[in-house]
N, C-alpha and C positions, 0 to 999 in steps of 0.2 A: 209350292202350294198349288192345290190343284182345284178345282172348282166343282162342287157335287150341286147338283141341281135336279129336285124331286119335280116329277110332273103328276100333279093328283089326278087329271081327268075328271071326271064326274063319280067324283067318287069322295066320300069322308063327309065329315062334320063338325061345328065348330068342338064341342069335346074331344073328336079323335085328336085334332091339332093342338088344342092347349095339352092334350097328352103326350102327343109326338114333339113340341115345342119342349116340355119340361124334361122329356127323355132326353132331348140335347141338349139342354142347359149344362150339364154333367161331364160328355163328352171331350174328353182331351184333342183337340185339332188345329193343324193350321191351315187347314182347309177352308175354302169360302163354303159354307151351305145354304143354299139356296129354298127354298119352299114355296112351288108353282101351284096355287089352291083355287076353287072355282071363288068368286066373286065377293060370294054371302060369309065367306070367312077372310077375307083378308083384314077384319077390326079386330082381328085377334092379336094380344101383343108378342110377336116374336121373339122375343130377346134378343140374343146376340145369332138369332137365324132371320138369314135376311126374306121377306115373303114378295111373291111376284104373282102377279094374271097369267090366264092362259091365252089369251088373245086381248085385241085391242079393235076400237074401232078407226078407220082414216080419217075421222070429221071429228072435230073439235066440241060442235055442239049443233045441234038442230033435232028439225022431226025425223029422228032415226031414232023409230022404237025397238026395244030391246039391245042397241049399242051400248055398250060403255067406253067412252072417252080416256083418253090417257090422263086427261088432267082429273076426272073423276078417281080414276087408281091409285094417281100421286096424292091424292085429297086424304086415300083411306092411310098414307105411310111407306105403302107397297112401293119396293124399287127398281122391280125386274117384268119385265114381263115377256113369254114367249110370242112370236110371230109366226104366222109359214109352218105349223107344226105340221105333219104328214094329215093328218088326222083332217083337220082343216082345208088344206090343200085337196085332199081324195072327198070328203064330204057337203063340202061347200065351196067346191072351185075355184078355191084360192089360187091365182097367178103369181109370180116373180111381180108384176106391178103390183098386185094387192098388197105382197107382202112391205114391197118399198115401202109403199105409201102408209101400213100402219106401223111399220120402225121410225118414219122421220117426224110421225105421231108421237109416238114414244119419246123420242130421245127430244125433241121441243117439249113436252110434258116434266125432265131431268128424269125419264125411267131409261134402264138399261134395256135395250130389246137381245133377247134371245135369239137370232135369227135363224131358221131354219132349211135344212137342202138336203136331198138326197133323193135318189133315182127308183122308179116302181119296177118291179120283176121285169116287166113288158122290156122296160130299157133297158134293163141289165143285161137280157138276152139278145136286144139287137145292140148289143157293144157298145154304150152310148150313155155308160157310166161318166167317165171323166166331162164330157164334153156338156152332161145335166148338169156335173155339183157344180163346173165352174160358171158355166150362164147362170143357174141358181145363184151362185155369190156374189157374181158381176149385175144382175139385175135383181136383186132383192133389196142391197145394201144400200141407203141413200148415197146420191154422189155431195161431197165437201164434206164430209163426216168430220166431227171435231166434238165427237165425243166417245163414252167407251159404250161398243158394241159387245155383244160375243156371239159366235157360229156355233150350231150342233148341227152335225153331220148325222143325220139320219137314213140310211140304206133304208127304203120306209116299204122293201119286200121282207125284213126281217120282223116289223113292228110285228110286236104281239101271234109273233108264229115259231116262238122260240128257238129262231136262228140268228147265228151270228157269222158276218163274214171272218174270214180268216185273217190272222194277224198281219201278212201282205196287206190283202183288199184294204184293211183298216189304212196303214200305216201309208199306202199308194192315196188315197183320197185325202188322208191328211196332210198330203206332205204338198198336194195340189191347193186345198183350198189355204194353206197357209203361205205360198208363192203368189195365189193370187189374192190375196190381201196385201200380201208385202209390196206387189207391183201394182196396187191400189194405194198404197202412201196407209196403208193399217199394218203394218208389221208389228209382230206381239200380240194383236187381237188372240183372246184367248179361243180357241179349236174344240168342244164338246165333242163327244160321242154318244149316241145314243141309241139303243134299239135293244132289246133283252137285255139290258144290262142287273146284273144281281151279285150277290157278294160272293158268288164261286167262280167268277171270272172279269172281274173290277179289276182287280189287277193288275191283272194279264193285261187287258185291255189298255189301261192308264201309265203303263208301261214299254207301251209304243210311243216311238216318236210322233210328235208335233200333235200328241190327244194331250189336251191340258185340264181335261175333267169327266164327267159323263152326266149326259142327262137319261135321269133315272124315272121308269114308269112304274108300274105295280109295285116291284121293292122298295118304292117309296115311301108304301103306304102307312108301316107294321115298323115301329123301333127294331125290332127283333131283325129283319131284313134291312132295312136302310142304316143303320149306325155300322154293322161292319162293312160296308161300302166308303163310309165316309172315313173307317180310320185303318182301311186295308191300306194309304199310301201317304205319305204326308207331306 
């Protein structure tokens, strides 16, 4: 079983998703599917796809306007929510601390956090790939964890510039952040991919070692694009 998880962005509406929700109603899988939607749709009823947030706030409750609370997320049903997305991280300065601190939000909330890591051009070209994802995994993830997490490995120089590193690069970073969870006492935590991913190389991709799913952007958005992603592997 492999884990597909959509990331909407700021993007869609409550119709597109009870469209995209009844599209997979139908769908044959043993796949988890996942549904990352901005905020104003998560009262939408999923069926048997599970819906998450795209971020979280690290405070519980107070005058932090415009936050949303984990236990607010868990309030709408939502049981996932992403952390640390690149996006976030390059736009709003999100830290490895920021990220901890709104995963151990999360998972005290009972939401699953998404956590996210991966290295910008700049580091890639001063060689200093492995040495991001793994302080990324080693400081983002709460310490005493005792509950289910999952990681997506985001290379966040490929996001939305339709590049993909090669099946090496992939399979060398996964084989890393999945050692350094096992010698974090998380072994089995499930391992995402994410960065261009679309249904002419889901596959491929999901067919490397220690990738145990992908987290999916734009191809998320369009039944047509995201259902053969979800039942390209099962």
């Amino acid at each position: 079983m492999k884990v597909i998880a959509g990331n909407w962005k700021m993007n869609g509406s409550r119709t597109a998703l009870r469209e995209m929700v009844d599209a997979l109603q139908s769908v044959e899988t043993e796949n988890k599917v996942v549904l990352c939607v901005p905020y104003t749709m998560l009262c939408v009823d999923g069926g048997h796809v599970a819906l998450g947030a795209q971020d979280v706030s690290a405070h519980d409750h107070g005058a932090y306007t415009g936050e949303v609370s984990a236990a607010m997320i868990a309030d709408t049903g939502a049981k996932y929510v992403i952390v640390g997305h690149s996006e976030r991280r390059q736009y709003h300065g999100e830290t490895n601390d920021t990220v901890r601190q709104k995963a151990a939000a999360a998972i005290a909330a009972g939401l699953t956090p998404i956590i996210c890591v991966g290295e910008t051009m700049d580091e890639k070209q001063a060689g200093k790939t492995m040495d991001i994802i793994e302080s990324g995994v080693r400081e983002s993830v709460p310490s005493d964890v005792d509950a289910d997490i999952i990681i997506a490995y985001e290379p966040r120089w490929a996001i939305g510039a339709d590049l993909t590193p090669t099946a090496a690069e992939i399979a060398e970073a996964h084989k890393l952040i999945a050692d350094t969870l096992a010698s974090m006492g998380l072994g089995g935590t499930p391992v995402l991919y994410g960065a261009s991913v679309k249904a002419a190389n889901a596959a491929d991709i999901m067919s490397i070692p220690h990738v145990d799913g992908v987290l999916v952007g734009g191809a998320s958005l369009k039944p047509d694009d995201f259902i053969p992603i979800i039942t390209s592997v099962k």
